[in-house]
N, C-alpha and C positions, 0 to 999 in steps of 0.2 A: 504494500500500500504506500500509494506516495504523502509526503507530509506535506503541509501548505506551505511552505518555506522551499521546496521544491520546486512547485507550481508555479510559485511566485518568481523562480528562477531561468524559468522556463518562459513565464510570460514575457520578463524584461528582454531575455533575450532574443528572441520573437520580436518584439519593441524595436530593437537595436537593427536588427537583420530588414525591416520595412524601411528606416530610416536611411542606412548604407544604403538600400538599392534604391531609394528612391533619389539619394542624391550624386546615383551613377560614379561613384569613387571606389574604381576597383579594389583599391589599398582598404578600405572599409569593408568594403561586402569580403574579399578573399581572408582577410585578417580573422573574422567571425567560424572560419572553419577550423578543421581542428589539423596539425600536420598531416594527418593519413587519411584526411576525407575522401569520400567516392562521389561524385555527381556524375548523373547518369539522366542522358534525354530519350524520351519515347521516341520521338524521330530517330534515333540514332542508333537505341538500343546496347551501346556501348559505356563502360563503365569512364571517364577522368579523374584524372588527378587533378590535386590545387592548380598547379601549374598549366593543364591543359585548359581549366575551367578558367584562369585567369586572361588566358588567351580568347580563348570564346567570348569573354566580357569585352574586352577588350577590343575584340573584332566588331563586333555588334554595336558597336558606340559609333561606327561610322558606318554600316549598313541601316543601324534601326535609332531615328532622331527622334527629339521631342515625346519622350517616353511616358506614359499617363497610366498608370492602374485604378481602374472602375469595377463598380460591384464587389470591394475588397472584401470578405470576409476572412478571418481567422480561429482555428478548432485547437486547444492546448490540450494535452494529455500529457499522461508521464515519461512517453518516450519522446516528447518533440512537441512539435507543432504541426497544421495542416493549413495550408492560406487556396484559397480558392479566389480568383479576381478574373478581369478583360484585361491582355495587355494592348496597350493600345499606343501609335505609333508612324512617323513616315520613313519612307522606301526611297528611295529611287525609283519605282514605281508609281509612290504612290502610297497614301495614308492605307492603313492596316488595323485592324483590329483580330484577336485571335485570344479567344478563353483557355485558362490553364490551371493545374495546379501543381501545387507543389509540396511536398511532404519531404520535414528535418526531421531528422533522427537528433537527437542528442545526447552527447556525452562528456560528462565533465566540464560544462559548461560553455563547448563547443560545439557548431555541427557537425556531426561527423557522416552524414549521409543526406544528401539532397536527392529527392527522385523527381523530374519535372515532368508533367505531361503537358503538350500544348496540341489544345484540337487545330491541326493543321488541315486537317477536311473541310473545313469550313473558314479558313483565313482568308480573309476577302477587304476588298478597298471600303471604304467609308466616304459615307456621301455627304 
């Protein structure tokens, strides 16, 4: 059974991990993992490392601009957190929107496992 002093460690850090990505500073969101974190995308089906995952950030700052999360919702449990939202965004294309979730694992007051799913079947421009 988890104690409220847990939860409550779990919700700040949850706090912390919304704030990092929302203010797109790789140093802040990749800091929040733990050395030997896994992140792994449905698309991709392939496990990263920090290092890959900090690329991917990194990449994506200049494919995916003006980045906006809608409909945020957040689930805390004892192993993590669960955030369900729209990420929402422009292309070079062209504006995007695309529903996702994501689910931390945590450990020692780190991430140490991100699983993201993003409904790319239905990712589509914005009118």
């Amino acid at each position: 059974m988890m104690n409220a002093s847990a939860l409550d460690d779990i919700i700040d850090l949850s706090r912390r991990w919304e704030a990092a990505c929302r203010s797109c500073v790789t140093d802040d969101i990749v800091g929040m993992l733990s050395d030997d974190a896994v992140v792994w995308y449905n698309y991709e089906g392939v496990e990263h490392d920090r290092d890959a995952y900090r690329a991917t950030l990194d990449s994506s700052r200049t494919s995916f601009r003006n980045v906006q999360y809608r409909d945020v919702r957040v689930m805390h449990h004892a192993g993590g957190f669960v955030e369900q939202a729209t990420l929402v965004g422009d292309t070079d294309s062209g504006p995007i929107e695309t529903p996702f979730l994501l689910i931390a694992t945590v450990r020692d007051g780190k991430i140490a496992r991100l699983d993201e799913y993003f409904d790319s079947t239905i990712m589509r421009g914005v009118d």
